[in-house]
C-alpha positions in Angstrom: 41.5 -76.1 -55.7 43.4 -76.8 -52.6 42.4 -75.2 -49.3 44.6 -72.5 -49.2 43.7 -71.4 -52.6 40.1 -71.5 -51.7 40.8 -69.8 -48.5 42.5 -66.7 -50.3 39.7 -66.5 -53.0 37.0 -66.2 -50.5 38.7 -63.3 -48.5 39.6 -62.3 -51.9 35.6 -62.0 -52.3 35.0 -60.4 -49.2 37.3 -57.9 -49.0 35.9 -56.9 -52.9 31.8 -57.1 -51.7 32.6 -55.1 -48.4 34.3 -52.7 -50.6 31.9 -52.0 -53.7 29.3 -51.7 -51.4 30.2 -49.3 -49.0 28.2 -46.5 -49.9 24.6 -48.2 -49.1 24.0 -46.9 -45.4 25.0 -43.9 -46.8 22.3 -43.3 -49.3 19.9 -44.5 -46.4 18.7 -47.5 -48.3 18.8 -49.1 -45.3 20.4 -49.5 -41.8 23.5 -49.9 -41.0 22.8 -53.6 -39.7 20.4 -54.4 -42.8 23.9 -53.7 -44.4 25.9 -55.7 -42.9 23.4 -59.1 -43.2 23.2 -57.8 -47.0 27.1 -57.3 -46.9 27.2 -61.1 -45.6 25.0 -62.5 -47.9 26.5 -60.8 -50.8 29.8 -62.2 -49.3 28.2 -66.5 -48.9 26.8 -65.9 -52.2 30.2 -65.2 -54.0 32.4 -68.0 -51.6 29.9 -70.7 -53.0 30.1 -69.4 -56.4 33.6 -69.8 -55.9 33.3 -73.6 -54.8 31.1 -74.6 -57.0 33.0 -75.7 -60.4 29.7 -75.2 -62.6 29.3 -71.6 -62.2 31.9 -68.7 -63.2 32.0 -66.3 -59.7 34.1 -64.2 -62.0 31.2 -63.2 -64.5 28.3 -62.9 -62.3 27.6 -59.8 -59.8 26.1 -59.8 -57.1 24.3 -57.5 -55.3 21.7 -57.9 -52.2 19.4 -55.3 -50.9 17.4 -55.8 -47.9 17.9 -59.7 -48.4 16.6 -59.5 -52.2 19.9 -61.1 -54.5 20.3 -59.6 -57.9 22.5 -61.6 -60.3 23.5 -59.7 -63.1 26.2 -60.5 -65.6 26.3 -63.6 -67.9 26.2 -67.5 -68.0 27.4 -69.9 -70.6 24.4 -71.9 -70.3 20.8 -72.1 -69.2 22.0 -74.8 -66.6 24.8 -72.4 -65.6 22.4 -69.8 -64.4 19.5 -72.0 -63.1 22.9 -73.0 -60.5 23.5 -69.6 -59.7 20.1 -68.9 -59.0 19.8 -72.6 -56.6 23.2 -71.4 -55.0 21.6 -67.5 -53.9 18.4 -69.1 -53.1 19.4 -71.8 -50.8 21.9 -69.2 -48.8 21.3 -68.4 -45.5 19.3 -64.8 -45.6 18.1 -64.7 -49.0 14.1 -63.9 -48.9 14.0 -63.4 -53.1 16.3 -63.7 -55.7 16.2 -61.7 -59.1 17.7 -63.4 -61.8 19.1 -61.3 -64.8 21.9 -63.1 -66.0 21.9 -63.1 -69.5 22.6 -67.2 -71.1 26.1 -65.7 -73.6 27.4 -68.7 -75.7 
């Protein structure tokens, strides 16, 4: 993937997470700056999914809540979504991640 490929993908991601979850600070789940750190982990999540060739971005969501990622979706393999799950942990932010991806041959 060449760098403006990448570069386009990853403000593709963005532009998607800021989107979908907009409606957070509304619900009061949490404040508006607890939003925005979720909003940018949501965001580093998805751009290393993106980089890294071993795991689909594309089927796995992504949602963060008060720094807790939830990966939901599906994997092609078990070694698919133990990378997921290394990627969200080791991200800047992250203080738990729930795995439920579902292994889908």
């Amino acid at each position: 993937m060449n760098y403006t490929t990448r570069a386009i993908a990853i403000a593709l991601v963005a532009g998607a997470t800021l989107v979908s979850t907009g409606c957070a600070v509304v619900r009061n789940q949490e404040t508006v700056g607890a939003y925005v750190d979720d909003a940018a982990i949501t965001t580093a999540v998805k751009a290393k999914f993106v980089e890294d060739k071993t795991v689909d971005a594309g089927a796995i969501k992504v949602e963060t809540l008060n720094g807790a990622v939830s990966l939901s979706g599906f994997a092609k393999s078990s070694t698919e979504k133990a990378q997921a799950e290394y990627i969200a942990r080791n991200t800047k932010g992250v203080r738990q991640v729930l795995n439920n991806l579902s292994v889908r041959p």
